[in-house]
DRENPAMAR-155168 format. One record per residue (C-alpha): residue in one letter; x, y, z. Coordinates in pm, whole numbers, plus 50000, padded with zeros to 5 digits. Layout:
REM residues N
aXYZ/...
//
This chain:
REM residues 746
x557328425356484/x554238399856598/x552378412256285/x555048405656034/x555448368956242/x552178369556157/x551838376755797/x554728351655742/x552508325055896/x549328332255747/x550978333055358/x552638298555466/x549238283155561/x547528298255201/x550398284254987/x549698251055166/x546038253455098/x546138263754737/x548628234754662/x545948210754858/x543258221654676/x543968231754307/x544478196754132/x540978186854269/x539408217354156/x541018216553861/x539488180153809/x536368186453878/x536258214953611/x537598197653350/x534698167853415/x532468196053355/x533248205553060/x533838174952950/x529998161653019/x528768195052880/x530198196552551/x529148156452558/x525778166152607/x525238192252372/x526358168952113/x523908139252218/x527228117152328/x527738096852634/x528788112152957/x532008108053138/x530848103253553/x532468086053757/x530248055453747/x531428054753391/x529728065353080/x525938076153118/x524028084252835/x522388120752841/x518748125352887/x517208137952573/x513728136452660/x511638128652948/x509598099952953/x506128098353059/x505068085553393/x503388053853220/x506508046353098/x508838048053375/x509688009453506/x508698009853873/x510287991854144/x508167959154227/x506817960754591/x504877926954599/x506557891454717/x504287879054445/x505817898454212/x509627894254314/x509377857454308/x507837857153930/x510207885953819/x512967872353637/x516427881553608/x517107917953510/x519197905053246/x516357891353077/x513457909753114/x510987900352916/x509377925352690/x506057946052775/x504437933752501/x502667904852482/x503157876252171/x499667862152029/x500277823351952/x498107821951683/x498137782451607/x499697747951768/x500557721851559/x501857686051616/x503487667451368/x504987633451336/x509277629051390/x511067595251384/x511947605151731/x508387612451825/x506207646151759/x506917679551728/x505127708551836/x505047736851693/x503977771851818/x503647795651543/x503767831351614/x502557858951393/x505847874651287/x508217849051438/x508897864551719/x511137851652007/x509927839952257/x510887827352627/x510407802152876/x510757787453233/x510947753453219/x510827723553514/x510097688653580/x507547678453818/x507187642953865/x506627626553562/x505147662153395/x507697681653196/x506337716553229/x507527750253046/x505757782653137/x506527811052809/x505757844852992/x503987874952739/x502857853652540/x499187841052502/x497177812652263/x494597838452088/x493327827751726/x493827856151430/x490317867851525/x491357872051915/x489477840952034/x491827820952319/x491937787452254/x493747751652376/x495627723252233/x495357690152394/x496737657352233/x496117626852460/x498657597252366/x500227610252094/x503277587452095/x504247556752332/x505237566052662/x503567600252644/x499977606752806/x499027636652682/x500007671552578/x498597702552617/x499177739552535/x497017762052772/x497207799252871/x498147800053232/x496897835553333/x496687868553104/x500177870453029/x501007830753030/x501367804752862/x501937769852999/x502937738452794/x502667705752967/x504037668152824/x502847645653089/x505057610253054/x503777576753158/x506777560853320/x509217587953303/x509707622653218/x509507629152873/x512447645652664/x511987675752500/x514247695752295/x513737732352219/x514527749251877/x513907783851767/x512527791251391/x512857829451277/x509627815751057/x507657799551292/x508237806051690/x509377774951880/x509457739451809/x509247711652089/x510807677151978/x508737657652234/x510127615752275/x509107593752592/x512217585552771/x511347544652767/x512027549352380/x515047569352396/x516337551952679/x516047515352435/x517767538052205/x520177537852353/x520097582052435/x520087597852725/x517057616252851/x517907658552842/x516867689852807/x518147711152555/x517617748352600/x519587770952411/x520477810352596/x518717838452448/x522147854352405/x523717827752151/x523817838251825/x520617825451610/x522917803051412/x524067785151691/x520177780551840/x518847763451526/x519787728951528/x519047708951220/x515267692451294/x514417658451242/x513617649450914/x509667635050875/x509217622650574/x508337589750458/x507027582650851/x503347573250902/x501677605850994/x500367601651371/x496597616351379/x496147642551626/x492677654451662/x492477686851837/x488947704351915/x488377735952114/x484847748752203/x484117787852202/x482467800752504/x479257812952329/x478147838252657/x481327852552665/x481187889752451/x484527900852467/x483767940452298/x481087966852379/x480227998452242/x477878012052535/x481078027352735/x483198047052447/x480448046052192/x483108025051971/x483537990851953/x486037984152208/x487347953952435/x485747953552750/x488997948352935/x490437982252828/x487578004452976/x487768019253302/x484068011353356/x481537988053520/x479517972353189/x477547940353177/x476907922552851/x474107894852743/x474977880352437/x472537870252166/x473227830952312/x471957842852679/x468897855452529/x468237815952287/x468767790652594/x467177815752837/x463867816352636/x464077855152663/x461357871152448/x461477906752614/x463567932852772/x462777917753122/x463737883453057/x467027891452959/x468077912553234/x466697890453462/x470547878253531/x472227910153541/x473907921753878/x472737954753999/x469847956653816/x466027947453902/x462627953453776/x460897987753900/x457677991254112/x455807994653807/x457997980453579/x456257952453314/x453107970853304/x451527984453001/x452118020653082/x455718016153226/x456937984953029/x460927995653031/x461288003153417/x464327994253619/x466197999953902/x469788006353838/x471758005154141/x468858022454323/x468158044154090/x464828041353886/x465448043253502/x462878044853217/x462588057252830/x461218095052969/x464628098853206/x467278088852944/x468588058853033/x467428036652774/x469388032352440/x468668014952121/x472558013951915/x473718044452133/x470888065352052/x467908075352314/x464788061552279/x461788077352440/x457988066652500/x456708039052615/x458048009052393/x458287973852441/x461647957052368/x461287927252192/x464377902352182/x463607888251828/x466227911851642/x468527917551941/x472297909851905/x472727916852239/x471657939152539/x474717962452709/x474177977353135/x476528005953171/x476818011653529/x477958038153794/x477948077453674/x480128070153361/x476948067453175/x477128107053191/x478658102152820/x475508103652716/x474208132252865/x471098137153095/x470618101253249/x470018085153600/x473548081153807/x472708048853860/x473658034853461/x472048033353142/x470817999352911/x471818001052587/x470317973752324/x472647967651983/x470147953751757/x471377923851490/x473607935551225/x473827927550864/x475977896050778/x479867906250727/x479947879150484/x476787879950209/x477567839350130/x478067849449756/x480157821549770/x477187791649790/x475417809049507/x478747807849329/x479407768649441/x475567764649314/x476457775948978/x479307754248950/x477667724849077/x474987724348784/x477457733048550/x480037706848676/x476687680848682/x476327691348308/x479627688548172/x479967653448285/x476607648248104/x477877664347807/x481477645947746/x479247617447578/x476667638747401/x477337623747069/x477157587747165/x473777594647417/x472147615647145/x472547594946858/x471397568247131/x468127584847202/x467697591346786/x468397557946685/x465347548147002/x462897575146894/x463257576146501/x464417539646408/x467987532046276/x469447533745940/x470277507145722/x473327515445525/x473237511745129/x475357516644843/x473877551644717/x473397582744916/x470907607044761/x472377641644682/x472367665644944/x470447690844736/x467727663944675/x467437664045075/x467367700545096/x463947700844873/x462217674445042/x462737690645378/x461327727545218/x458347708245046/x457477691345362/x457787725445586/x456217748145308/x453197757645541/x455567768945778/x457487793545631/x458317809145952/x461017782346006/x464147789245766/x467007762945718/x469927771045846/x472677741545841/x473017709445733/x474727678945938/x476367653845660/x478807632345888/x480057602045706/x479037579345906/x476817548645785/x474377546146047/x473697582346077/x470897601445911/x471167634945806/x470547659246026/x468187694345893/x468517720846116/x464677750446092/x465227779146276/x462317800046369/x462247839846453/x462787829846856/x465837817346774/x464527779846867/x465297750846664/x463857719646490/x465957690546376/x464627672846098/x466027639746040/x466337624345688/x467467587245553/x471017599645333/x470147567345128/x466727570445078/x465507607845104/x462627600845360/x462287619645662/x462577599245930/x460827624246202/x461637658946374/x461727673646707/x462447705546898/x465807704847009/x465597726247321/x463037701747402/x465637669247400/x467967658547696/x471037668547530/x469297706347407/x468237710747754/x471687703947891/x473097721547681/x471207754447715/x471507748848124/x475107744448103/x475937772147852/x473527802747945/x471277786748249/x468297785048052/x468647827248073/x469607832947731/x472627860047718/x471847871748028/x472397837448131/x475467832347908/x477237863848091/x476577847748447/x478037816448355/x481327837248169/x481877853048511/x481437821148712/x483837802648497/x486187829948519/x485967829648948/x486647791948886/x489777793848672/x491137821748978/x490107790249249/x491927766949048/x495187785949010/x494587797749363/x494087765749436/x496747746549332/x499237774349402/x498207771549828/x497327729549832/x498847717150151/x499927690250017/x503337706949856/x505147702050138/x504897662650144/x503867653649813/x503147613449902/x501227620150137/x499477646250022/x497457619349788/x497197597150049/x493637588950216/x493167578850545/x490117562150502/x490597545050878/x491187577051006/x488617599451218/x485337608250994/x486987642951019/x490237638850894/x488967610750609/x486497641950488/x489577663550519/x492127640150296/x488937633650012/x488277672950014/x492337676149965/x492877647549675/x489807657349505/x490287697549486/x494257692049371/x493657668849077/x490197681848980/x492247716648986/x494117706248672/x491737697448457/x489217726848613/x491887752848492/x491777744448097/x487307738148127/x487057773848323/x489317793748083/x488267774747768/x484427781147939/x485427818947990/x486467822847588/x483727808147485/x481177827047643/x482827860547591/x483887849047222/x483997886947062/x486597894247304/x488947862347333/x489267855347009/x491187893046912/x492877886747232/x494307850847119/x494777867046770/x496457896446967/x498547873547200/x499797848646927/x500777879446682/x498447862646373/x496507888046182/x492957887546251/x490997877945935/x488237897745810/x484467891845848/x483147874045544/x480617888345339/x479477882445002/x478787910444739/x475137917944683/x474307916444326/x471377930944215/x468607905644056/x470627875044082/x469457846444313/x471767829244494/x473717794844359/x472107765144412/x473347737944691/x475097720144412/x477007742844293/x478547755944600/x479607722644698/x481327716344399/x483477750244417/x484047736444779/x485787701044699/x487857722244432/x488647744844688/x490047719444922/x490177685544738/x490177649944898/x488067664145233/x484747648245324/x481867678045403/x480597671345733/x478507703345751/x477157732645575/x476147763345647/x473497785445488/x473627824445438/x470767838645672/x470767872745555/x471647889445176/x475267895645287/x476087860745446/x478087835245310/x477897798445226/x480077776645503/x480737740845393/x482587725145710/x485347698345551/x487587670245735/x490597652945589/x491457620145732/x494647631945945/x492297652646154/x490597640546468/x487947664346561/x484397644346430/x483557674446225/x487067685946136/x488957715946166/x489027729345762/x486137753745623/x485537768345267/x483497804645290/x481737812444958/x479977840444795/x476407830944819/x475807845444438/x478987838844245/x480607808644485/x483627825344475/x485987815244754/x486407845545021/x488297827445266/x489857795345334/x490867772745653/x493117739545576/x492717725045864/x496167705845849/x498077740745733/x495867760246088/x497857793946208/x498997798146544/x495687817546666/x493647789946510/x495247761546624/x494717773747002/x490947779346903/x490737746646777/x492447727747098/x489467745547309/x486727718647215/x489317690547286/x490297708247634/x486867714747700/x485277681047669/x488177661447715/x488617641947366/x492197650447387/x493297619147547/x490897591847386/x488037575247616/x490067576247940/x490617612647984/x486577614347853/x485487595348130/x488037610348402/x485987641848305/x482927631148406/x484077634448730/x486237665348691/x482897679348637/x481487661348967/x484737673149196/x482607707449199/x479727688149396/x482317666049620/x484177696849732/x480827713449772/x480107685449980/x482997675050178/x483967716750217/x480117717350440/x480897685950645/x483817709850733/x482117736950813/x479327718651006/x481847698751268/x483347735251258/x480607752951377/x477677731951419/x479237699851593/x479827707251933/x478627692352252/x476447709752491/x477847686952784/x481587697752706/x480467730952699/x479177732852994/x482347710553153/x484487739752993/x482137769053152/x482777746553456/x486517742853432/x486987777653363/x485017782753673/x487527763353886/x490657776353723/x489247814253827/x488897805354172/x492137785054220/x494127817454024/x492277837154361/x493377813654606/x496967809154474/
//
């Protein structure tokens, strides 16, 4: 009877149990399942926390964000809401530029990207400290931006990189502090509208601080910026001196070129500048300075003259431990500093990368490397100068020639008869009969009164005489050499460079790397942006900026006029090529060569003759020229200009069988196809005579802008890299100095 009592009770206390128990079982079952099929198919968890995302792979132990354990480090960390990203944003340029509210400034980032800031207001110093970010130029060189007074009411500004991860950008007001309103630019990084708060306060604004969340929508974070234009622009000149004896890479450590800061080793470097103001002339003097190092017992001597003492370890060229470029030198050498770059102490027993070698460290010296930039540019620019000099020369070649023949051979007195041209041609034979090496080739017959005609001998060298004859009389007036005259010898320097085809090639290609600067040019002036004042000249202005604005003005309208000279230049010299391609690209047939049809024993027409097939040919033209056949297949060219044209010799030609003065092919001038009528506008481009006198003379110096930018572009390269001031130097080793030891005290 007690154990059925019993039974009873125990089944009563079970039921109880199971009903206690199964709905949180049950529960935690179904969570299970729930999180594993979750899981397999890469979707948040259910937890009770909420929803957790499932861990598809594990992270690395550089990656995993610890805890900060520092006060330091708790009082600079910011909100975990906005933690700033790892990575840290290169500035890569700080510019100011003029508002009607005040100045702007600008801090460009390479991509854009955001960036972020802690800003405050310490007396009357508005201050704003951007964390990850740092001021490094495209080549990796830090640099600072200081304006003093750029505006009324404001002291100075200045961008500066507060630590390694940093940067800090001060606007220090003179009676207040300053207002400064923040935009963002997906283009350019921030913007700082900077105005002194005396001026906004007469204004009539109220001084603020405008800083817009990073979690408001872009729109709503890009207020519309003050427009600048037509406001005078405020000159801010901003110079930064590089820290010559700083050498950021080595190569001793990892046998690559690599940044000192990211190896794990002890490494000392003296730069090539160490070595000039120390006076170093050997391998002693120059690590004379070097920590950890000192000269051996016998070290200097003639039969040890590399010994040192590496952290207490003696080192020489029969142990190891000296290097020339990574490579072990033995024997006794001495190391001269005249081609050394610099000279590299890897310390400590990481030097075991190169094998057998004293624990103590290794020297390593990198000799002087070949330029990374051959300056083909200068010989370039040289080319262009004398070119450029004799273009200008050459826009008033007629007048200056005819100048110098009127000087040398007397002038001619117009009558009322001109002798016939053939009459000329015989005196001119009979008078150069004992040289028969010297065959005529053309004939100069301009209509001009005052001008003789001009006889042109060419001898086997391909070098000329001019002969000079009275048209009214039949005398001749004189001769001379023509490569030998001022206009022949600018002429040949200009064309070919005095090189002949050689010569004539160089200049093609330099013509053609002028016409790709020109477009170049004109497609990246600065001056786009605010046209007005892109022309404008500050002659009042620091030397530097005046040489800037000339160097600007000059290149962009010299450009213009550069671009026709270079490509008409280019066609010229490489003539058997652009003239198919014009032909090609205007869709106008190109013409046959002319030739006439050997006849066997006839002689060919006389002078006469041809000329009178030419007038029939094209009636009511004036011959300026002619043109005599030089071999048995060449052709009579008689050069004609009707009145409508403007070109001195004219555009029309007659080409004639030289034995039956048939007519093989004819150019009317005034009826020119397409291809020939952009042939004929390249002596007008070229020389300017498009426009009249004025566009003649602005050529002259078109062709000296080459020399002016040649010019102006050194001054800017000298106060780039020549102009700086030992004593500021030495104040910025100095501040740097101070700044190092306050960032250890702080």
């Amino acid at each position: 009877m007690k154990i059925k009592q019993k039974l009873k009770a125990l089944l009563l206390t079970n039921s109880i149990w199971m009903l206690v128990i199964t709905p949180a079982w049950s529960q935690t079952v179904k969570a299970q399942r729930v999180q594993s099929s979750s899981s397999e198919q890469g979707l948040p968890v259910l937890s009770k926390a909420g929803l957790v995302k499932p861990i598809t792979e594990i992270r690395r132990v550089n990656e995993i964000e610890h805890p900060v354990r520092s006060a330091r480090m708790l009082v600079q960390s910011p909100a975990q809401e906005t933690a700033p990203s790892s990575e840290v944003v290169q500035v890569t340029g700080v510019k100011a530029n003029p508002t009607k509210k005040g100045v702007e400034v600008i801090l460009q980032t390479s991509k854009g990207q955001p960036l972020q800031l802690d800003n405050r207001s310490v007396g009357n110093n508005f201050i704003v400290d951007i964390p990850n970010a740092q001021l490094r130029m495209p080549s990796g060189e830090a640099f600072i931006f200081r304006s003093q007074k750029p505006i009324a009411g404001i002291a100075q500004i200045t961008v500066v990189n507060k630590d390694a991860n940093t940067i800090r950008l001060t606007v220090q007001g003179k009676s207040g502090v300053p207002i400064v309103e923040l935009y963002e630019s997906p283009n350019e990084g921030l913007i700082f509208s900077v105005a002194s708060a005396t001026g906004a306060t007469q204004q009539g604004q109220q001084p603020q601080t405008q800083q817009p969340p990073a979690s408001q929508p872009e729109s709503e974070t890009q207020p519309q910026r003050p427009s600048a234009s037509g406001d005078e622009p405020i000159e801010l000149v901003v110079t930064g001196q590089q820290d010559r004896y700083r050498a950021p890479d080595a190569t001793t450590a990892t046998k690559t070129d690599t940044p000192i800061r990211d190896i794990p080793a002890s490494i000392q470097v003296v730069p090539r500048q160490v070595l000039e103001d120390q006076k170093a002339i050997n391998l002693i003097d120059a690590l004379r300075n070097v920590s950890g190092v000192s000269l051996g017992a016998t070290g200097g001597l003639t039969s040890f003259p590399n010994q040192f003492t590496i952290r207490g370890f003696s080192t020489n060229n029969n142990n190891g431990s000296n290097y020339v470029n990574g490579i072990r030198i033995r024997g006794r050498t001495f190391s001269e500093t005249a081609n050394i770059e610099q000279v590299e102490v890897l310390k400590g027993p990481a030097s075991v990368l190169y094998g057998q070698a004293e624990p103590g460290g290794i020297i390593n010296t990198t000799t002087k490397q070949p330029l990374a930039e051959p300056y083909y540019g200068l010989i370039v620019g040289l080319l262009l100068i004398i070119v450029g000099l004799t273009g200008s020369l050459l826009v008033f070649q007629r007048e200056i020639d005819q100048f110098l023949v009127s000087q040398q051979f007397g002038q001619v007195i117009p009558q009322e008869q001109r002798v016939p041209i053939e009459s000329v041609v015989e005196t001119v034979k009979t008078a150069y009969a004992s040289q028969p090496e010297l065959k005529l080739s053309s004939l100069n017959t301009l209509p001009d009164a005052h001008l003789p005609y001009r006889i042109w001998l060419e001898a086997p060298d391909h070098k000329q005489t001019q002969v000079f004859v009275n048209p009214y009389t039949g005398t001749i007036m004189g001769s001379r050499q023509w490569e030998r005259t001022l206009i022949g010898f600018t002429f040949k320097l200009h064309y070919e460079l005095l090189a002949g085809k050689i010569g004539e090639v160089i200049v093609g290609i330099a013509a053609f790397l002028l016409f790709i600067l020109s477009i170049t040019g004109i497609i990246l002036w600065p001056g786009w942006r605010k046209l007005i004042l892109g022309f404008k000249i500050k002659w009042n202005g620091h030397p530097k900026r005046t040489n800037f604005d000339i160097h600007k003005v000059a290149g962009i309208i010299a450009a213009v006029f550069l671009t026709m000279i270079a490509f008409t230049g280019v066609c010229w010299n490489f003539w058997d090529f652009s003239q198919p391609a014009i032909h090609a690209a205007t869709f106008t047939p190109m013409p046959p060569k002319p030739v006439s049809q050997l006849i066997e024993g006839k002689s060919p027409l006389a002078l006469g003759e041809i000329l009178k097939k030419a007038d029939v040919a094209l009636p009511n033209a004036i011959t300026t020229y002619i043109s005599l056949p030089k071999t048995p297949e060449g052709v009579f060219r008689v050069g004609k200009k009707y009145p409508q044209e403007t070109w001195k010799y004219g555009r029309s030609q007659v080409y004639l069988d030289q034995y039956t003065g048939k007519v093989i092919q004819l150019k009317n001038g005034l009826k020119a196809s397409r291809a020939d009528q952009v042939l004929n506008s390249f002596a007008p481009m070229h020389y300017g005579t498009y426009g009249g006198l004025p566009t003649r003379i602005l050529y002259i110096f078109v062709g000296l802008s080459p020399l002016i930018l040649s010019i102006t572009g050194f001054v800017m390269w000298w106060y780039r890299y020549k102009g700086k001031n030992p004593r500021q130097k030495s104040m910025k080793v100095i501040e740097s100095s101070v700044k190092s030891l306050s960032d250890l005290h702080r």
